[in-house]
C-alpha positions in Angstrom: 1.0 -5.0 36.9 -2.3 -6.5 35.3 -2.4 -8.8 32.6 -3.0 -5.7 29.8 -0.5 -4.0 30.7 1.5 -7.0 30.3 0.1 -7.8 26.5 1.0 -4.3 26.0 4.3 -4.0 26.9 5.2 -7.3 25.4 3.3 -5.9 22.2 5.2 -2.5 22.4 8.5 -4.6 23.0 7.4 -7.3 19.8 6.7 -3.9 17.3 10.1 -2.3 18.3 12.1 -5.4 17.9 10.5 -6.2 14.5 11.1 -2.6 13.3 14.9 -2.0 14.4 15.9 -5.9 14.2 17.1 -5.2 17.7 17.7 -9.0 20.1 16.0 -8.8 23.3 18.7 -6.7 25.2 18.6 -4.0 22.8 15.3 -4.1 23.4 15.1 -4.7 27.2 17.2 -1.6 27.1 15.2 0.8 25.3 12.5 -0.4 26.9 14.1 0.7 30.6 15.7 3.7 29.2 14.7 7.7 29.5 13.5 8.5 26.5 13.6 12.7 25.6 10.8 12.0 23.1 8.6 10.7 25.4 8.5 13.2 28.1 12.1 11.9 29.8 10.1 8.5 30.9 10.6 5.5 29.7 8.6 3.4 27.1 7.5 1.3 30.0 6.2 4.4 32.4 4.7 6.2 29.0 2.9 3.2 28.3 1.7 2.2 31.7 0.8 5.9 32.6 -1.8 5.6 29.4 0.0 6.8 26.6 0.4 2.9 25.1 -1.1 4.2 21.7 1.3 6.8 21.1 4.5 4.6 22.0 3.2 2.2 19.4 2.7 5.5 16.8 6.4 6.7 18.2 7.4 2.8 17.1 6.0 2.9 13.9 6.3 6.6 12.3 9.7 7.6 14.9 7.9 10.4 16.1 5.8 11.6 19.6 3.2 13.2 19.3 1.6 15.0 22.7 
């Protein structure tokens, strides 16, 4: 993994801890877990497979948009 995608999965994980007031194993596990919203991947594959702008959207207004 490069260093962007790093920033941008720590970023993704930063947003969605802010927004649900989740501690960092609520988050580690949303952040490892199938998500039905996304396409059955995970926030992690969504965002590395170029999609990081619409996890951070899904984050902020709770919806997916395809």
């Amino acid at each position: 993994m490069d260093k962007k995608s790093k920033e941008q999965i720590s970023t993704i994980a930063e947003k969605f801890r802010t927004k649900k007031g989740y501690d960092f194993w609520q988050v580690q596990l949303w952040l490892n877990a199938k998500n039905p919203n996304m396409g059955n991947m995970t926030p992690i594959e969504a965002a590395l497979s170029g999609k990081y702008e619409q996890v951070i959207r899904f984050i902020e207004d709770e919806r997916w948009e395809s």
